[in-house]
PAVEXVO-677656 format. One record per residue: x, z, y of N, C-alpha, C in turn. Coordinates in steps of 0.1 Angstrom, whole numbers. Atoms other than C-alpha are relative to their C-alpha. Example, Ala and Ser with C-alpha at 12.3 -4.5 7.8 and 13.67 -1.06 7.14 Angstrom:
<<9 0 -12> <123 78 -45> <9 0 12>>
<<-9 0 -11> <137 71 -11> <-8 8 11>>
***
This chain:
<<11 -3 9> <1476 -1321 2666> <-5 14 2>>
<<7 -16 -1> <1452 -1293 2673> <-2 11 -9>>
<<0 -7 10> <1451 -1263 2655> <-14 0 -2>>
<<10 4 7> <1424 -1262 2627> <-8 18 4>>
<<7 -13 1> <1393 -1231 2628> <0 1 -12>>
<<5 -1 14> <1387 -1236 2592> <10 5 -7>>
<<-10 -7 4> <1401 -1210 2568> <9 -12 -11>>
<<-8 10 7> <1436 -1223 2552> <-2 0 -17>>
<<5 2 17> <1432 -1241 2519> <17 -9 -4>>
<<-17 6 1> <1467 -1255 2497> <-4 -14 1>>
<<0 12 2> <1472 -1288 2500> <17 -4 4>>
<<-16 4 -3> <1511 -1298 2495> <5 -8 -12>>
<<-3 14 10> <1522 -1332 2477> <12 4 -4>>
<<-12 3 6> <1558 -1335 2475> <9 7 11>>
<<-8 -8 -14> <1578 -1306 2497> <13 -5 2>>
<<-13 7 -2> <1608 -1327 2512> <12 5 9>>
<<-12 -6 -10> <1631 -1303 2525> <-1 9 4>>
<<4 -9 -11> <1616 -1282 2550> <4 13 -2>>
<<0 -13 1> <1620 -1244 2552> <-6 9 7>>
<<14 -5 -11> <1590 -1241 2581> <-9 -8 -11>>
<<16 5 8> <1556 -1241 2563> <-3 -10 7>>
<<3 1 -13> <1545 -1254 2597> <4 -19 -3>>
<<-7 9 -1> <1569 -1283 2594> <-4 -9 -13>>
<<4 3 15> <1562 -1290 2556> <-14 -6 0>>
<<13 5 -2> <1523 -1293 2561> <0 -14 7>>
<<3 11 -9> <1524 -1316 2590> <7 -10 -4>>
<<-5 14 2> <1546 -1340 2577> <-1 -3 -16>>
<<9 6 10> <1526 -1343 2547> <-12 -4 -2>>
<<10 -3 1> <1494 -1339 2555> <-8 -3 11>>
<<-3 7 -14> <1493 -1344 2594> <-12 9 3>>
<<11 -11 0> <1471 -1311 2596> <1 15 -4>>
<<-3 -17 0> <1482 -1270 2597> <-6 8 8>>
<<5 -6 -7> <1465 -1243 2605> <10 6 8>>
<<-13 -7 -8> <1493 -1231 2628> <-2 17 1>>
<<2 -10 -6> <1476 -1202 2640> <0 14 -9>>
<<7 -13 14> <1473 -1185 2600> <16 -4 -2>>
<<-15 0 7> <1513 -1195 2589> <11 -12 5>>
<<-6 10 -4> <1527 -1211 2615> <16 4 0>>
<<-9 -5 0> <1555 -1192 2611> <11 6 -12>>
<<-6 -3 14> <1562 -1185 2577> <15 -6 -6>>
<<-13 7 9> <1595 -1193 2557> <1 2 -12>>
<<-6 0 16> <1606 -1200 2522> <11 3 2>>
<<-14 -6 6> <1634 -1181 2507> <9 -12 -6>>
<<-5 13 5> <1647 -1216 2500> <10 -6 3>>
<<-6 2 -9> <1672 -1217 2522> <12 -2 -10>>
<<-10 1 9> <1703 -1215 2496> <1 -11 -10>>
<<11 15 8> <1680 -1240 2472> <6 -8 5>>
<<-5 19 -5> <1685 -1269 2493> <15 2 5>>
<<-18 1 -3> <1722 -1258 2508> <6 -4 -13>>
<<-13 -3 9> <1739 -1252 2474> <-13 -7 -11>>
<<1 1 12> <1715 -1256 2442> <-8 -17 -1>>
<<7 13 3> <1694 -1287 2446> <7 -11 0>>
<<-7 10 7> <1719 -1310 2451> <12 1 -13>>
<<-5 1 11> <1742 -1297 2428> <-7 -4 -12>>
<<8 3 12> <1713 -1299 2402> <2 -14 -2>>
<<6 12 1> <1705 -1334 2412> <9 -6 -2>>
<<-13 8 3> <1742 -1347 2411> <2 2 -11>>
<<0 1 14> <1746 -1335 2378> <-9 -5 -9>>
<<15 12 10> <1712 -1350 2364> <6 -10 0>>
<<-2 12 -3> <1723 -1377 2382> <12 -4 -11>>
<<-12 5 10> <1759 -1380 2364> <-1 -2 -15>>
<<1 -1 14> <1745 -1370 2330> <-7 -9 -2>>
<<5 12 7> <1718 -1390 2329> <3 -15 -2>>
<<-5 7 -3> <1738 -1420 2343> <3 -3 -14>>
<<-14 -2 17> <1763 -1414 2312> <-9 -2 -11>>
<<9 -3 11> <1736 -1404 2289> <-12 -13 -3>>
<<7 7 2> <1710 -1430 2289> <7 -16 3>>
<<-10 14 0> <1735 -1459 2301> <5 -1 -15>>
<<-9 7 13> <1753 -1454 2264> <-12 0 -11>>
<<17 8 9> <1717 -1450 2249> <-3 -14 4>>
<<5 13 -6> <1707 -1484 2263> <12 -6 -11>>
<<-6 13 5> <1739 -1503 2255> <4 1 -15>>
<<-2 -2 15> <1741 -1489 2219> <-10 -9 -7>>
<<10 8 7> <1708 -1502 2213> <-5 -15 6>>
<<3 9 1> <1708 -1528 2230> <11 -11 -8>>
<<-9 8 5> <1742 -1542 2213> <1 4 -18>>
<<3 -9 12> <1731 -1527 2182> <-5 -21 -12>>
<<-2 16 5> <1737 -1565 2154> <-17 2 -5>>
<<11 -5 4> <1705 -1551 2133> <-15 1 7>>
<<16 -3 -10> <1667 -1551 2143> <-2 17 0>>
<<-2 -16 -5> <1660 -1517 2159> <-13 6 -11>>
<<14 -2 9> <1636 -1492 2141> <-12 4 10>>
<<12 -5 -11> <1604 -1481 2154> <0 7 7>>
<<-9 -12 -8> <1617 -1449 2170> <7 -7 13>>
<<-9 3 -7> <1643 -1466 2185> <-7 -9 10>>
<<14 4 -11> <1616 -1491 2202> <2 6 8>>
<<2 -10 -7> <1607 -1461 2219> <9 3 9>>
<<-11 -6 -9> <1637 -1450 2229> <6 -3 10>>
<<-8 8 -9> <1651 -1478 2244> <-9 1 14>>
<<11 -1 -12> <1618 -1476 2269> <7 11 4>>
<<2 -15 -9> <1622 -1439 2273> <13 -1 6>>
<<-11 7 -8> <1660 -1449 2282> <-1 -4 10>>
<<6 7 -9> <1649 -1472 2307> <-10 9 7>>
<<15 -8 -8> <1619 -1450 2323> <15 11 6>>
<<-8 -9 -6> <1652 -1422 2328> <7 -5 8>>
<<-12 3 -12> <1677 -1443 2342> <-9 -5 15>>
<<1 1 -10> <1652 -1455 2364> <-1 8 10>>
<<0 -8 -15> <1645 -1422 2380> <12 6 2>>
<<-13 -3 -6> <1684 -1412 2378> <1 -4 11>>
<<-4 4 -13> <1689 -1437 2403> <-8 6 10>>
<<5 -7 -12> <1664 -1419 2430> <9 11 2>>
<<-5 -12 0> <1684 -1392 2425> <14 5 13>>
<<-5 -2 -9> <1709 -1396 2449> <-5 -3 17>>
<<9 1 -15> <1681 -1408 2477> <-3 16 2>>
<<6 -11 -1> <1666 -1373 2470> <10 10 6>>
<<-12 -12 -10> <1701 -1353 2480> <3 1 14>>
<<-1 3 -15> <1705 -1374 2509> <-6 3 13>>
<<13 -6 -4> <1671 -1365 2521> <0 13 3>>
<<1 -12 -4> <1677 -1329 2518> <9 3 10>>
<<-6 -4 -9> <1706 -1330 2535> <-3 -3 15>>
<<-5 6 -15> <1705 -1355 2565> <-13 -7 1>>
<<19 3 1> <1663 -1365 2561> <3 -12 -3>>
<<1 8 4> <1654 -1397 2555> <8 -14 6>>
<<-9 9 -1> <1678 -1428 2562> <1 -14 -2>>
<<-2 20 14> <1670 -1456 2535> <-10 -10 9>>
<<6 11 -3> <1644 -1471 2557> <-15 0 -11>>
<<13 -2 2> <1604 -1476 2547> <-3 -4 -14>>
<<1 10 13> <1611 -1501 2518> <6 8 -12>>
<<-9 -12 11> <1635 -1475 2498> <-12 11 1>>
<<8 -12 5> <1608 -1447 2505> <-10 -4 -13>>
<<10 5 8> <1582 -1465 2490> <2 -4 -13>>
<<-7 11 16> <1606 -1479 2456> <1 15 -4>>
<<-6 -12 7> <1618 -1440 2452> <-13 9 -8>>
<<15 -7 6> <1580 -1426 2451> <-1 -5 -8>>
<<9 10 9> <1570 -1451 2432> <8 2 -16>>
<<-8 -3 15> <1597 -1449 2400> <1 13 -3>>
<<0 -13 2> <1597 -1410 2405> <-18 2 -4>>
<<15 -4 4> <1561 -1409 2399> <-3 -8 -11>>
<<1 13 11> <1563 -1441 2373> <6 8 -10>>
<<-9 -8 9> <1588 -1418 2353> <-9 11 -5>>
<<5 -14 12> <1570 -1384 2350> <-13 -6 -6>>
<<10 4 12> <1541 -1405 2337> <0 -7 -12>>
<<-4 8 10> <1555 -1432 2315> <7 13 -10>>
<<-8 -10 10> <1583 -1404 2302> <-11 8 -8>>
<<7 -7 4> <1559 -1378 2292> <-10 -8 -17>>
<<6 8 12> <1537 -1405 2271> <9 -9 -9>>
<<-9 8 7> <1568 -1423 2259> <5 10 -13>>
<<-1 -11 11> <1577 -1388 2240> <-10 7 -8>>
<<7 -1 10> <1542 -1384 2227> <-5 -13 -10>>
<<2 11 6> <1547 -1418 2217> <9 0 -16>>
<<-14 4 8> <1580 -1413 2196> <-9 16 -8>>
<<6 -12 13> <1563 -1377 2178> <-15 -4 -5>>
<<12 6 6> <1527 -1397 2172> <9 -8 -13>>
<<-5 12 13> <1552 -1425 2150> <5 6 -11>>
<<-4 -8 9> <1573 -1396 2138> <-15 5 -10>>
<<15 -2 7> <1536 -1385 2123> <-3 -7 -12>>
<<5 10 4> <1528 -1415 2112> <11 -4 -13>>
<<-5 5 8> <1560 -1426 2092> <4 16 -12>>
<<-4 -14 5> <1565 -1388 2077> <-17 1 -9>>
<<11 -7 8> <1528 -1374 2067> <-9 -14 0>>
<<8 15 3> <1513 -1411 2067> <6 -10 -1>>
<<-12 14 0> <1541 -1431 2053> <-6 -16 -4>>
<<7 14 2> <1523 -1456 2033> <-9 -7 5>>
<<11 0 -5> <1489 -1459 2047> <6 -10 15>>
<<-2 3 -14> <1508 -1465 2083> <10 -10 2>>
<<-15 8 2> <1534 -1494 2071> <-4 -13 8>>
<<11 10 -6> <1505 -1520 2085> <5 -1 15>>
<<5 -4 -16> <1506 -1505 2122> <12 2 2>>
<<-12 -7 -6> <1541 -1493 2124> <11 -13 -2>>
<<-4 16 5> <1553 -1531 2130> <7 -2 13>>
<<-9 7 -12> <1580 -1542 2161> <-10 -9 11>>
<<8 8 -8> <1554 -1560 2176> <-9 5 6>>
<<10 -8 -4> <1529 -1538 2177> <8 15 11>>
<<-11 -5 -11> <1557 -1514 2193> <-1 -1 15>>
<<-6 9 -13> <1569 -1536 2221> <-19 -2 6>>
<<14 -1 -4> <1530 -1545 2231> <-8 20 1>>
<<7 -15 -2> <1519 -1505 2230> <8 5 12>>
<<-9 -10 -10> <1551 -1498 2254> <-4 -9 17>>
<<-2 16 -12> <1541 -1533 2277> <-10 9 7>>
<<10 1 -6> <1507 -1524 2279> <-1 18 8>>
<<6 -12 -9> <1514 -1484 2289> <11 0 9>>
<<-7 7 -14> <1543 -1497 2316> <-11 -3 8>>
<<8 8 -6> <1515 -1517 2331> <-12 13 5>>
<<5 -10 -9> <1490 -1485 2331> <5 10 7>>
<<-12 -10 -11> <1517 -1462 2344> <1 -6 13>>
<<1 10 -12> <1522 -1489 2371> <-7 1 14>>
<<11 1 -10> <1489 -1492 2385> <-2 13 4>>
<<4 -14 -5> <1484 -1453 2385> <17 5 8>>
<<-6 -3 -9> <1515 -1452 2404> <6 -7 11>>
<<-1 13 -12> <1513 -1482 2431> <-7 5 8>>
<<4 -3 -6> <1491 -1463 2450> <13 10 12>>
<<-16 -8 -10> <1527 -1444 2464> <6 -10 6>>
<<-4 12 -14> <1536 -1474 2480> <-7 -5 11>>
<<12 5 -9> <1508 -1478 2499> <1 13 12>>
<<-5 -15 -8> <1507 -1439 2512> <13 11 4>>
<<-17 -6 -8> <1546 -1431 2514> <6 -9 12>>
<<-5 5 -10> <1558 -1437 2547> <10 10 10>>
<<-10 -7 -8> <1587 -1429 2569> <-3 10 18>>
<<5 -3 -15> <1578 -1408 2601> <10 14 1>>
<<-12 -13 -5> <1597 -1379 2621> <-11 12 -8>>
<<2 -9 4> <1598 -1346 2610> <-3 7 12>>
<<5 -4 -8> <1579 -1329 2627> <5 16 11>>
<<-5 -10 -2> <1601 -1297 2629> <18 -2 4>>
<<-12 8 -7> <1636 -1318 2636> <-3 -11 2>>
<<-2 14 -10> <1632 -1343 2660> <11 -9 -6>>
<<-8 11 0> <1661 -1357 2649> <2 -4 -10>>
<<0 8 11> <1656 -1363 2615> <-11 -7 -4>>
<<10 8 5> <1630 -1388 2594> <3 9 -9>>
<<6 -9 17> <1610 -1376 2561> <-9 -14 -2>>
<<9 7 5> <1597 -1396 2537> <-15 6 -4>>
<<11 -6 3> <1559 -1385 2533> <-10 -7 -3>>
<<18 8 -1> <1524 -1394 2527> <-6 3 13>>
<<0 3 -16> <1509 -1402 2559> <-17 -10 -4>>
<<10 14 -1> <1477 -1428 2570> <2 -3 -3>>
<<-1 16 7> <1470 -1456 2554> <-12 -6 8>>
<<12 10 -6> <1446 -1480 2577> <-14 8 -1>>
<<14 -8 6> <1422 -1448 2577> <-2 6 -10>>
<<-5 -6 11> <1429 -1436 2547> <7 11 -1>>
<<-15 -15 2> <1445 -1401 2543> <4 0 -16>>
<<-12 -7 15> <1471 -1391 2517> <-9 7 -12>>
<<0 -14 7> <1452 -1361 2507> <-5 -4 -13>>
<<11 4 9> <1424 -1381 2484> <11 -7 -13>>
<<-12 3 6> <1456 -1399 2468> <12 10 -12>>
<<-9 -4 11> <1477 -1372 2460> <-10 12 -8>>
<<15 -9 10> <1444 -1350 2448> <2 -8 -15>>
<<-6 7 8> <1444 -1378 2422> <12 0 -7>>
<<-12 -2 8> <1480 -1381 2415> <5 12 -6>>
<<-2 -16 6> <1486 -1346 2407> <-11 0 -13>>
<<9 0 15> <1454 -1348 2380> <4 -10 -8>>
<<-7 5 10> <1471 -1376 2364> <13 1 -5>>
<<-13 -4 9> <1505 -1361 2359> <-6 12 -10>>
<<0 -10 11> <1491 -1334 2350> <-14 1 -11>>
<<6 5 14> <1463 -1346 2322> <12 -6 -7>>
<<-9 13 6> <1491 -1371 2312> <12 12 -8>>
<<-11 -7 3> <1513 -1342 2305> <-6 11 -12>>
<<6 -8 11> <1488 -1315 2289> <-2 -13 -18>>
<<3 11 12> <1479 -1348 2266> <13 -5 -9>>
<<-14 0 8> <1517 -1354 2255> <0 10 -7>>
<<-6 -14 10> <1522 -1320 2249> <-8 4 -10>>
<<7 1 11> <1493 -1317 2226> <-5 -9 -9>>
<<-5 10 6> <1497 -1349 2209> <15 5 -7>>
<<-11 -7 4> <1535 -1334 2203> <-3 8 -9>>
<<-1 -14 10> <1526 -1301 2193> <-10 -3 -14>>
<<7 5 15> <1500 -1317 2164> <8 -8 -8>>
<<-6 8 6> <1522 -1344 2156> <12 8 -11>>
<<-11 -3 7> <1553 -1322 2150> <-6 12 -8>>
<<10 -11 7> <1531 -1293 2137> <-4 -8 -19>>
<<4 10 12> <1519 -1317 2108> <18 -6 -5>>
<<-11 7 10> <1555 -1337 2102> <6 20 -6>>
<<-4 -11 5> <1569 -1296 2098> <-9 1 -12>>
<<9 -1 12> <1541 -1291 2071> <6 -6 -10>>
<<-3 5 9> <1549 -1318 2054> <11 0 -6>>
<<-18 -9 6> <1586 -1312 2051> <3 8 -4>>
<<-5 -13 8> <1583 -1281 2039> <-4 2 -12>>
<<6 6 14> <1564 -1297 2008> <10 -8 -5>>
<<-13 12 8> <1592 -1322 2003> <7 5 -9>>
<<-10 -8 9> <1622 -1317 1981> <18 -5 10>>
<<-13 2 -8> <1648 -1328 2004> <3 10 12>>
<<0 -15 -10> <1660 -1295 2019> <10 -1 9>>
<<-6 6 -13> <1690 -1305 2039> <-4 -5 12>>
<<7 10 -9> <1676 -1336 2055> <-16 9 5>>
<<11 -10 -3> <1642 -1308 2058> <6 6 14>>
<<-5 -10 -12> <1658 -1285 2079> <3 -4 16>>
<<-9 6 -11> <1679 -1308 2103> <-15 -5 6>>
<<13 6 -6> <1641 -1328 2108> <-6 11 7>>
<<8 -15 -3> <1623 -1291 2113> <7 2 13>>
<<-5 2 -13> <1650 -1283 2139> <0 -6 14>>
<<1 15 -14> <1649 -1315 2159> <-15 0 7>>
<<11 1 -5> <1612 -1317 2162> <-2 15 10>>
<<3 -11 -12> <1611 -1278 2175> <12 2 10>>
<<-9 4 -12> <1639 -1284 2196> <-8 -9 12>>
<<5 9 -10> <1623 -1316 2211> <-13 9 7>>
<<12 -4 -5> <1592 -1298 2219> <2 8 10>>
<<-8 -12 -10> <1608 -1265 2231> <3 -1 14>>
<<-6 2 -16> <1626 -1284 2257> <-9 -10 11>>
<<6 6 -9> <1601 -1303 2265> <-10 3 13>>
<<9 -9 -5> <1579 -1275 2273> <9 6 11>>
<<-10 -5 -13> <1607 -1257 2294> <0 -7 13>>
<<-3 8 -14> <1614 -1285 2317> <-11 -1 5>>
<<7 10 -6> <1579 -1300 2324> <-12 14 7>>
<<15 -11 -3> <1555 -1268 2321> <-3 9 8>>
<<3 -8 -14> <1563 -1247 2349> <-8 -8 13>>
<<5 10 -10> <1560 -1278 2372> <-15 -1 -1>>
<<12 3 0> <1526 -1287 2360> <-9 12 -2>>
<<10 -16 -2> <1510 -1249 2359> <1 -2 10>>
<<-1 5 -15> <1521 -1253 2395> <-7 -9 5>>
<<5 8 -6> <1506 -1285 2400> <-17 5 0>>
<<16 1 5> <1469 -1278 2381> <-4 16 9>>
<<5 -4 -5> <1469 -1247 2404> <-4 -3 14>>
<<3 8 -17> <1472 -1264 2439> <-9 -9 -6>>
<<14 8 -1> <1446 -1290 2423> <-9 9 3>>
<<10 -14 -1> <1424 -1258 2419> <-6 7 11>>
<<2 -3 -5> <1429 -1248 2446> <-6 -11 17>>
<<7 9 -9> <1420 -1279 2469> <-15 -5 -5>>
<<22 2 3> <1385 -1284 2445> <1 11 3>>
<<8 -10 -6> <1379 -1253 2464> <-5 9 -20>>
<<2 -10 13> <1381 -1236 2422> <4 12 3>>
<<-4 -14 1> <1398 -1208 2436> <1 4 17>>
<<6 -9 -13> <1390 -1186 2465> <16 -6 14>>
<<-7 1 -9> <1414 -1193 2498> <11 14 -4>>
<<-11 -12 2> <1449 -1170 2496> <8 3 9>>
<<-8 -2 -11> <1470 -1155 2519> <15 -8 -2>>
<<-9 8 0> <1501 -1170 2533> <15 2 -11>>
<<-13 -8 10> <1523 -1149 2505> <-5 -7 -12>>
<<3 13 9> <1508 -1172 2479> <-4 -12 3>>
<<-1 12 -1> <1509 -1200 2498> <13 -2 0>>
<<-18 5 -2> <1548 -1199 2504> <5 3 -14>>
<<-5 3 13> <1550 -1186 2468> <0 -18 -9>>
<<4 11 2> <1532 -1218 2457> <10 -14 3>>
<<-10 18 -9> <1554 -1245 2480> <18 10 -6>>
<<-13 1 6> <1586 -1224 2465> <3 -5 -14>>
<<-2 3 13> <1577 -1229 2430> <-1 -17 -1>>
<<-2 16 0> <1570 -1267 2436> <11 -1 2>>
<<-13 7 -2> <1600 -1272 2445> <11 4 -9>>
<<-9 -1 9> <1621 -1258 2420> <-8 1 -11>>
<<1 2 13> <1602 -1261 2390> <-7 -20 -1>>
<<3 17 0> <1602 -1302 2402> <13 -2 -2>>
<<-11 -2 -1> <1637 -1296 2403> <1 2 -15>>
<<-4 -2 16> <1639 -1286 2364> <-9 -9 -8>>
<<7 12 9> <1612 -1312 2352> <8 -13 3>>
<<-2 11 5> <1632 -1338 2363> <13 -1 -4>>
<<-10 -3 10> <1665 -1326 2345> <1 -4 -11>>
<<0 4 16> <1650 -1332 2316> <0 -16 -7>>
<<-2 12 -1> <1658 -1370 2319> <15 1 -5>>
<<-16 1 7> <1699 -1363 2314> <-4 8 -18>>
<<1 0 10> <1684 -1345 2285> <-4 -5 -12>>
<<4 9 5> <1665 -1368 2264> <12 -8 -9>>
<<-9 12 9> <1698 -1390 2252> <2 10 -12>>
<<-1 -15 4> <1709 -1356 2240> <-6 2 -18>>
<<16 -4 14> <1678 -1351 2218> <-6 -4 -11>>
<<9 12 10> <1663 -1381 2204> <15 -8 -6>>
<<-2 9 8> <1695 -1398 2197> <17 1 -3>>
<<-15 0 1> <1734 -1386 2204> <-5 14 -18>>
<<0 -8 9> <1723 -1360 2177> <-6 -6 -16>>
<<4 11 16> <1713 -1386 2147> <15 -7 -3>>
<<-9 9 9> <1739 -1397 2124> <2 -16 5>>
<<2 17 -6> <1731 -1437 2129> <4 -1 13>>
<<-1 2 -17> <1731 -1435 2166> <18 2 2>>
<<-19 -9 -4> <1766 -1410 2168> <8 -10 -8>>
<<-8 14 8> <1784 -1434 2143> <0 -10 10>>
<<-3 14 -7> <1775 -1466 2161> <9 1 16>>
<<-9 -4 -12> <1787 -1449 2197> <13 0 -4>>
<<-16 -5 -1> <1819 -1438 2183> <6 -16 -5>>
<<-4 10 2> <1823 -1474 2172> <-2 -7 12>>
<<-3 11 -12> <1813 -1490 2202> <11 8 7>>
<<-6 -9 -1> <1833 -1464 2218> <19 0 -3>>
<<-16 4 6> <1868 -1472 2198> <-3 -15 2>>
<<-4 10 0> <1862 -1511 2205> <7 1 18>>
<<1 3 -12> <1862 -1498 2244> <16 11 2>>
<<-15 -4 -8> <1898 -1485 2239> <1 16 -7>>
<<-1 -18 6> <1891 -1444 2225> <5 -4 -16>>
<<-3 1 11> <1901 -1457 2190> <7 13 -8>>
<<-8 -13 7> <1926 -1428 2183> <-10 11 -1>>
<<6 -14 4> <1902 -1399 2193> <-15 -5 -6>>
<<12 -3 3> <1868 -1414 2182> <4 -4 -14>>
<<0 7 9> <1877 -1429 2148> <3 16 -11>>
<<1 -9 8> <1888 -1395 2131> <-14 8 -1>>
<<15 -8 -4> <1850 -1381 2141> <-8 -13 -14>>
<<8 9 8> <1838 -1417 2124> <1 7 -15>>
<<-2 -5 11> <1856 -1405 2091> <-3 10 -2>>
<<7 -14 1> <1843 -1372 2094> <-13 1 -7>>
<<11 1 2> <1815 -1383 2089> <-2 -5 -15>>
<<-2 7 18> <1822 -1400 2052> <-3 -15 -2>>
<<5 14 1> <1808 -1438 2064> <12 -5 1>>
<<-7 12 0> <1823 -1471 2057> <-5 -5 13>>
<<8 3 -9> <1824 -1493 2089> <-12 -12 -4>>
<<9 12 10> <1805 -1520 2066> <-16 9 4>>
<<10 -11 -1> <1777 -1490 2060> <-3 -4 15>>
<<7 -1 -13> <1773 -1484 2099> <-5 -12 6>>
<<4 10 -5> <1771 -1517 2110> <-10 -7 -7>>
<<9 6 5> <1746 -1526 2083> <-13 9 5>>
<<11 -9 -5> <1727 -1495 2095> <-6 5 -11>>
<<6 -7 9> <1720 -1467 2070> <-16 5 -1>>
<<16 -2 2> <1685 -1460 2058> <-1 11 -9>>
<<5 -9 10> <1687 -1432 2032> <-7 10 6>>
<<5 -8 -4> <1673 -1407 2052> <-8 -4 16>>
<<8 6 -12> <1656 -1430 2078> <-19 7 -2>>
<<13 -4 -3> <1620 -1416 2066> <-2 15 8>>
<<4 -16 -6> <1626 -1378 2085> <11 -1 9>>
<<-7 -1 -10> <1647 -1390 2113> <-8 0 10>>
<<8 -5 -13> <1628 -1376 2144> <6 -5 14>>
***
């Protein structure tokens, strides 16, 4: 490929390893100006040796752990689930799906690509399915929280299992289509900087370049994400109001906590990544002037590790929404002691002051400010 005259502009999807700019570009993009940073390196070099897979194997373990005993709680749960919990069970499901990428992604860093054309294309596809389903699945669960808190009665109509399951089908189905386009543009090809490894990348499509693709895909994570987060921050902004009007100051507090917790963390994990992303959009609509190569390699370092801490936030999630609720932690430590822990989980049950009658009927006293 010849080198380009035209001054360099960002354009970098999904950086898969590399630690040559040079190398990074072209096997994304299949187009570097060589002659402006063809030489450049990221300080990243320790990243991929030591921290990235560590990160990723511990996501991986936790969220394994974490969202597998959310699932089978609710799904073995005798009782109809509540609205919330709806939710959860999705947002469950949306995490475990991208846990499992998670050991394709280590493999990759280490020894390139391996799995073959059909694995590249399943791994994009649920890693990109995830940060958009997830993100709207948790302004799904602080919209309801809204709704059954500062619009309890008014919202008893709408806030119905049916209506649930159909709101989660039909934004599966738009997450879907806005991320089936990564099966079409991920493909396996050498790296252009080791011969002797493969990378999974965006590449041609029958004439078609990546670039117009992942232009797109980047504006939809990141609308999809400013739109959670401010849906969130209104939602839980309003349920705090209103609890601070109630008279239940206990059960106030622990609600107040959880909502700015949930949010807190949400913002931590997701918001570096996506300042990152809406600037490389910016900077390919030509919004922002051309930069030298010391903010281009800044740029391609922060992608990569603040993609690295947004999708962490997947082992955290069980964590948040549900090992920290009364109802939930009860029923675990009960399935939990049928699976053999009886000695050490059953003094935690009584700790708690419930009968197992109570748990398994499923307590409700404080079901209207459980977040």
């Amino acid at each position: 490929m010849g080198a380009m005259t035209e001054p360099m502009t960002f354009d970098f999807p999904d950086y898969s390893g590399s630690d040559n700019l040079s190398e990074y570009y072209l096997s994304n993009n299949g187009t570097f100006p060589d002659h402006v940073c063809n030489d450049t390196k990221t300080g990243l070099d320790l990243f991929y040796v030591v921290f990235k897979p560590l990160v990723y194997s511990l996501a991986f373990l936790l969220g394994l752990v974490g969202n597998g005993l959310m699932l089978t709680v609710l799904l073995t749960r005798r009782g109809p689930l509540r609205i919330t919990e709806i939710y959860l069970l999705h947002l469950a499901l949306a995490d475990l799906l991208l846990v499992f990428t998670f050991p394709f992604t280590v493999a990759e860093t280490v020894t390139g690509w391996v799995f073959g054309e059909f694995l590249c294309k399943l791994v994009g596809l649920l890693q990109h399915l995830n940060i958009l389903s997830g993100s709207l699945l948790l302004a799904c669960i602080g919209f309801d929280r809204y709704l059954a808190i500062v619009h309890a009665v008014p919202s008893m109509q709408s806030r119905r299992p049916r209506t649930v399951h159909l709101t989660c089908m039909l934004l599966w189905l738009l997450c879907l289509g806005l991320s089936a386009p990564n099966s079409v543009f991920l493909n396996v090809i050498e790296n252009p900087a080791k011969e002797s490894q493969l990378t999974c990348s965006f590449s041609y499509h029958h004439g078609l370049h990546s670039h117009n693709w992942v232009l797109a895909s980047r504006l939809t994570v990141v609308l999809s994400f400013f739109l959670s987060l401010a849906v969130m921050i209104y939602c839980y902004t309003a349920v705090v109001i209103s609890l601070c009007h109630s008279q239940k100051s206990q059960q106030k507090q622990g609600a107040i906590r959880l909502a700015l917790l949930v949010t807190a963390v949400f913002c931590l994990c997701w918001l570096p990544y996506n300042v990152t992303m809406a600037v490389e959009t910016m900077a390919d609509l030509k919004l922002m002037s051309n930069q030298s190569c010391v903010a281009y390699t800044a740029l391609v370092e922060a992608n990569v590790v603040t993609e690295s801490l947004g999708y962490s936030h997947c082992c955290l999630n069980p964590f948040l929404y549900a090992f920290i609720g009364v109802r939930f932690r009860n029923d675990l430590m009960w399935l939990l002691s049928r699976w053999g822990c009886r000695r050490v989980c059953l003094p935690f049950i009584r700790a708690q002051g419930h009968s197992r009658s109570s748990i398994s009927d499923g307590l409700t006293t404080t079901s209207s400010i459980h977040i």
